[in-house]
C-alpha positions in Angstrom: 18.2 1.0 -33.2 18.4 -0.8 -29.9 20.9 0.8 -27.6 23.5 -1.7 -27.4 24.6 -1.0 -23.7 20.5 -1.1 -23.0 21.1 -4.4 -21.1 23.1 -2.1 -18.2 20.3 -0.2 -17.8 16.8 -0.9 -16.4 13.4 0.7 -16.1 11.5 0.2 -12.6 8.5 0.2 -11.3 8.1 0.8 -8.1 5.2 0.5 -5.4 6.7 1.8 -2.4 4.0 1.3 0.5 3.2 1.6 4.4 3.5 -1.9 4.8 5.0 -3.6 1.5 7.2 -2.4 -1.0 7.0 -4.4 -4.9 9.6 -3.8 -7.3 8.7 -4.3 -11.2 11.7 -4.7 -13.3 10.7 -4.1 -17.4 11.1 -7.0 -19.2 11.0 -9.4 -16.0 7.8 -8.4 -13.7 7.3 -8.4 -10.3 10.9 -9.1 -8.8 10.4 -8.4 -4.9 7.7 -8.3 -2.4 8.7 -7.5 0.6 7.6 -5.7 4.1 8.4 -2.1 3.8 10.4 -2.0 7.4 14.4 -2.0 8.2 15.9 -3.3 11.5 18.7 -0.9 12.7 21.7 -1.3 15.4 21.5 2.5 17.1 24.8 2.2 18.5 26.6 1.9 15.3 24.1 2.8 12.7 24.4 -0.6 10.7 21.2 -1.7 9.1 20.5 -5.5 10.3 18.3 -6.9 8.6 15.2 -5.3 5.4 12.1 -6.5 4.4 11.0 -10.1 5.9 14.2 -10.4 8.3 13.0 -7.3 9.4 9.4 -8.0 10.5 10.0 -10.9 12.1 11.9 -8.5 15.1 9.2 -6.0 15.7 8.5 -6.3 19.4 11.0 -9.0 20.0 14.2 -6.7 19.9 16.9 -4.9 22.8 16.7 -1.6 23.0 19.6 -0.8 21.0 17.9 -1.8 17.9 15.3 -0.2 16.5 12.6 -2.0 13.7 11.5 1.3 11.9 8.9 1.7 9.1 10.4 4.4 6.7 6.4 5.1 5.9 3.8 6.4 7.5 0.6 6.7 6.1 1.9 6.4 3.1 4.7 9.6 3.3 8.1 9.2 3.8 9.0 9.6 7.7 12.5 8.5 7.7 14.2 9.6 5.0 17.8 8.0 5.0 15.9 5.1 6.1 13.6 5.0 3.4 15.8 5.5 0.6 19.0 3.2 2.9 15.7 0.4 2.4 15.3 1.1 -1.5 18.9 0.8 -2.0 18.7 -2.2 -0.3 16.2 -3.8 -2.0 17.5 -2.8 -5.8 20.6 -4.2 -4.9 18.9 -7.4 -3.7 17.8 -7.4 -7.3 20.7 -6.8 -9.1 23.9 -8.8 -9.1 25.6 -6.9 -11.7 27.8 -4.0 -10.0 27.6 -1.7 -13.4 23.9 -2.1 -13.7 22.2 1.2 -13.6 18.6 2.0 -13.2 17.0 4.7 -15.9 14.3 5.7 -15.2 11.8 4.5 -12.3 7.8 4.8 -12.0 6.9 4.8 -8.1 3.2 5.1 -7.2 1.9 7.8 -4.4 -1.2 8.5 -2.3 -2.7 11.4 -4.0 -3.1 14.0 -1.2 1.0 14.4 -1.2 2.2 17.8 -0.7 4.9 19.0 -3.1 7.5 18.4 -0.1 6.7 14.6 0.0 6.3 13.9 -3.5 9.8 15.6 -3.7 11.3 13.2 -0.9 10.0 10.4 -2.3 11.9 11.5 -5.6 15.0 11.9 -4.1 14.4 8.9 -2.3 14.7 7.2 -5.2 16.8 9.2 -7.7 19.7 8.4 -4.4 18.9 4.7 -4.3 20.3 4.4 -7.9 17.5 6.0 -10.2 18.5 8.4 -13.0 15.1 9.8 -13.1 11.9 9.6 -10.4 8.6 9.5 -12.2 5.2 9.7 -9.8 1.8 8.5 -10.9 -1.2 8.3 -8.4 -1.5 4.7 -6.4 -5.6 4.4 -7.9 -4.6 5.1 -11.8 -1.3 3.0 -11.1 -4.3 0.3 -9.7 -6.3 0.7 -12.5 -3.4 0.5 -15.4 -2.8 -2.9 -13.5 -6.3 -4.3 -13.2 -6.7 -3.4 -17.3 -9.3 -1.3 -16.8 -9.9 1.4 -19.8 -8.3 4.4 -18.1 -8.4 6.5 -21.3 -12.1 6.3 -22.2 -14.9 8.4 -21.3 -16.1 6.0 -18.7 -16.2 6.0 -15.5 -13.8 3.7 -13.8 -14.0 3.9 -9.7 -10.9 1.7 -7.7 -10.4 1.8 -4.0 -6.9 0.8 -3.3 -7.1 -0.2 0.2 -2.8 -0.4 1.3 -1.4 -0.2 4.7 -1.3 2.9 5.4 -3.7 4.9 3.4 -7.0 4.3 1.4 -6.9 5.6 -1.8 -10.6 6.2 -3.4 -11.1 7.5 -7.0 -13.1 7.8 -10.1 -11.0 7.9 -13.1 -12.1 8.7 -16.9 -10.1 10.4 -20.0 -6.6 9.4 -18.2 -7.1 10.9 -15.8 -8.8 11.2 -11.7 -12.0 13.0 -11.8 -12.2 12.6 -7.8 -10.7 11.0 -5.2 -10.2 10.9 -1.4 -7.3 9.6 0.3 -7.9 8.3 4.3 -6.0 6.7 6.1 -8.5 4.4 7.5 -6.3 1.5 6.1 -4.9 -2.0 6.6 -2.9 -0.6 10.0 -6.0 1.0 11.5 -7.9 -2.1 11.5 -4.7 -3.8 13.3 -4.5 -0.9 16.1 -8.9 -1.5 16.7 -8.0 -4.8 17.3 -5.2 -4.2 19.4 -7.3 -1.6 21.3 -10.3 -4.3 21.6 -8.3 -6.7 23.3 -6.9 -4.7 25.7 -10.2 -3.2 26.3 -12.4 -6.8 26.4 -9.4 -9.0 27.4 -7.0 -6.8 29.4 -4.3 -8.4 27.5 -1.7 -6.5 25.7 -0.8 -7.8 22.5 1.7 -6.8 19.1 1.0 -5.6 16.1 2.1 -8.8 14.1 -0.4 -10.6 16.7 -3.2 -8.2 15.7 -2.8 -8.4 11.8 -2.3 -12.4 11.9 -6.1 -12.2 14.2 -7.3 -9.8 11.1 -6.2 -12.5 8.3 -7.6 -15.6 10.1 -10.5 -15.0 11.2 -11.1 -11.3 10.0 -14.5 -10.3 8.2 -16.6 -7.2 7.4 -20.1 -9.4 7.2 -21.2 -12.5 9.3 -20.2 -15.4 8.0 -21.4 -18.6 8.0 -19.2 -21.0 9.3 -17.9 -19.4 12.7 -14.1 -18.6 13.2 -12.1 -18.2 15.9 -8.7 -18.4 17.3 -6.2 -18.9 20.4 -4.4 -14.7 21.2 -1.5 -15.1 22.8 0.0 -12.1 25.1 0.5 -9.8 28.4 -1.5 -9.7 30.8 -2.8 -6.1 31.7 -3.8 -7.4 35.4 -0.9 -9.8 36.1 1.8 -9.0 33.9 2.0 -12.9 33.1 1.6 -14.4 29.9 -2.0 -15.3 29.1 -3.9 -16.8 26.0 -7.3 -16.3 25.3 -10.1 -17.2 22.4 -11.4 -15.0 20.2 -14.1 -14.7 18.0 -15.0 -13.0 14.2 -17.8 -11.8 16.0 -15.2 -9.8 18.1 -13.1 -8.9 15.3 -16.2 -7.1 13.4 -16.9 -5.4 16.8 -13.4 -4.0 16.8 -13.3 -2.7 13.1 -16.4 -1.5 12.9 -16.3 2.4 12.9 -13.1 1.9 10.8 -15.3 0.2 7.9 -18.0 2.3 8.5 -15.4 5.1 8.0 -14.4 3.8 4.5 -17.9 3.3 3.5 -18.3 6.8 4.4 -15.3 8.0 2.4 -16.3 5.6 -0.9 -20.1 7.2 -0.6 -18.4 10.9 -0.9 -16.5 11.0 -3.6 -19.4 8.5 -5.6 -21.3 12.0 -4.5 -19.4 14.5 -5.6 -18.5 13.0 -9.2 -20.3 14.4 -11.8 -23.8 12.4 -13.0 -22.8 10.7 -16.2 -20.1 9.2 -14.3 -22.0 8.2 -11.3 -24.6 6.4 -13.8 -21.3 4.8 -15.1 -20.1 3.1 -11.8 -23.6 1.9 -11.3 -23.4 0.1 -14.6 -19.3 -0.9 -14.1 -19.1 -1.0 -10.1 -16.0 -0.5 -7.7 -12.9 -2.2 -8.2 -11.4 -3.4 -4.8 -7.3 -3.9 -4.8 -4.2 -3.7 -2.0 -3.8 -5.8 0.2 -6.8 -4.5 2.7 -9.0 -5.2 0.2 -8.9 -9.3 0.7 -10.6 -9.1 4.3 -13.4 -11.4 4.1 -16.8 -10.1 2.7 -15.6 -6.6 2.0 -16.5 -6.4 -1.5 -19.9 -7.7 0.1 -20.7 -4.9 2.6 -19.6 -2.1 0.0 -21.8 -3.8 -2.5 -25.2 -3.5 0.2 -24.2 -0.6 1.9 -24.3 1.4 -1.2 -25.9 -0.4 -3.9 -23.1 -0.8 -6.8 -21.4 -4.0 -8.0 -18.1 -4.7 -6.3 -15.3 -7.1 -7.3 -12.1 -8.0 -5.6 -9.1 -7.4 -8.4 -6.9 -10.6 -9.6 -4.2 -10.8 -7.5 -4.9 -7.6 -5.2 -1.9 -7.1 -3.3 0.2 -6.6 -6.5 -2.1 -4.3 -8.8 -0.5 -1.1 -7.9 3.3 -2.8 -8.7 1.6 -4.4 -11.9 -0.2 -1.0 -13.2 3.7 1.0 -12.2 5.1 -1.7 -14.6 2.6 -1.3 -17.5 3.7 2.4 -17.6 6.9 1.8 -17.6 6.6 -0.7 -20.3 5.1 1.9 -22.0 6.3 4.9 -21.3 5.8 6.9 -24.3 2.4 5.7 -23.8 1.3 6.9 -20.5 4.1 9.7 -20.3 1.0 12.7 -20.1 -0.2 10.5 -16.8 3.0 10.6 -15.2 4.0 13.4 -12.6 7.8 15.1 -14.1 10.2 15.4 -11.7 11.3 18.4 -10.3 14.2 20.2 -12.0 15.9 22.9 -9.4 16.5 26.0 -10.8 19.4 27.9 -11.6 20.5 30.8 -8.9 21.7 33.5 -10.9 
């Protein structure tokens, strides 16, 4: 029999990320999208402004407040921010002031130590969760793409997120092997920081770099040619100065970071055992997060190392989407799901 005060209660899904958080609410979907990054007043504490307020401040603020990313790499850094930003968000969410959240699903990099899977736990369990359930980022990825997680097949995702890279073969429900790297979305935005300051002697932002990555970004040449006007400091002057650059450029800049990622994908295709190896030549990679839409990726992963790859539907969200099928259903996926940690008793 359905609970009748059910409606009071809700199961989450949650992808909390370096640079995006995505909140799945059971029953609705995807019900927030927003940049993983608070904006706080130091002089009183008081948090400004979350998510996309938030990111339109970085490098534009006095120095009494402070744009902070709670993640790095994909661990918690800040915690009071981190779980102040959750709270946030889930209130954004909910109007109701006796809603209560049950039980939530958040995915995590895999190479977590027990420390930072228990902060992130708390993290949530103080923004409003009853219970903290952790599942790994790639089978959260794969659960969302609808790949067959549970069969004895080999199903190989690279979730390419903000902060971290997460690379695995999964099969039987479970990962077989994986790497996590942080070659990731923010990497490629600090080589193409570092190669305009280097080529240019201009000094530009991180929102500058990542809107030069989006435009005219690419792992392979491409054939119509792209470029675009940069707009920052001069190194030389310290006058404002624009100049044009070129996805010729860009490649330059990210190379050793791609090559890095090719590197990573290659070892753990290595290390898996044979039968499953023959299976990713016959099923290829899965590409998802948001790193994963840079142009011709999917292309220069496919040649470097001879296996079909495909860019998921909908990339950005197939972590969020693969949290809410779990929590859909739970019962279902429960074995996949890391418990949380119950303190003991101090006799």
């Amino acid at each position: 029999m359905r609970n009748p005060f059910s409606f009071l209660s809700k199961d989450v899904g949650i992808d909390l990320g370096t640079s995006n958080s995505l909140i799945y609410i059971a029953g609705k979907g995807i019900v927030l999208h927003e940049p993983s990054v608070a904006a706080v007043n130091q002089k009183t504490g008081q948090i400004l402004a979350i998510g996309h307020e938030a990111k339109k401040m970085i490098g534009r603020t006095p120095n009494h407040i402070s744009v902070i990313r709670p993640l790095v790499n994909g661990v918690i850094s800040d915690f009071e921010m981190a779980e102040e930003m959750l709270r946030a968000f889930l209130k954004k969410i909910e109007s109701k002031p006796f809603a209560a959240y049950r039980r939530a699903i958040i995915g995590v990099p895999a190479n977590l130590t027990e420390v930072e899977r228990k902060s992130v736990e708390d993290a949530v369990r103080g923004a409003g969760a009853s219970q903290a359930f952790l599942i790994e980022e790639s089978l959260a990825a794969a659960l969302g793409a609808r790949l067959p997680i549970h069969e004895p097949v080999a199903n190989m995702v690279v979730d390419i997120g903000g902060g971290t890279a997460e690379i695995a073969a999964i099969s039987m429900g479970g990962v077989v092997t994986s790497q996590s790297i942080k070659t990731a979305g923010d990497k490629l935005n600090d080589d193409i920081m570092r190669f305009v300051r280097d080529e240019f002697q201009l000094a530009i932002g991180e929102p500058t770099a990542e809107e030069i990555k989006i435009s005219i970004g690419s792992a392979v040449p491409l054939q119509e040619k792209l470029e675009m006007e940069v707009r920052g400091r001069s190194l030389q002057s310290g006058l404002p100065k624009a100049v044009i650059m070129k996805d010729t450029q860009v490649r330059t800049a990210i190379h050793r970071s791609l090559r890095a990622l090719l590197d990573a994908i290659r070892e753990v295709i290595q290390v898996s055992p044979p039968e499953l190896a023959g299976d990713m030549l016959a099923r290829g990679i899965l590409l998802c997060g948001g790193g994963s839409m840079l142009r011709g990726l999917d292309v220069l992963i496919s040649r470097e190392l001879s296996v079909s790859t495909i860019v998921a539907d909908d990339p950005l969200t197939c972590v969020a989407r693969g949290t809410g099928v779990a929590i859909e259903n739970f019962k279902q996926y429960e074995q996949i799901l890391s418990r949380p940690l119950i303190p003991r008793d101090i006799k």
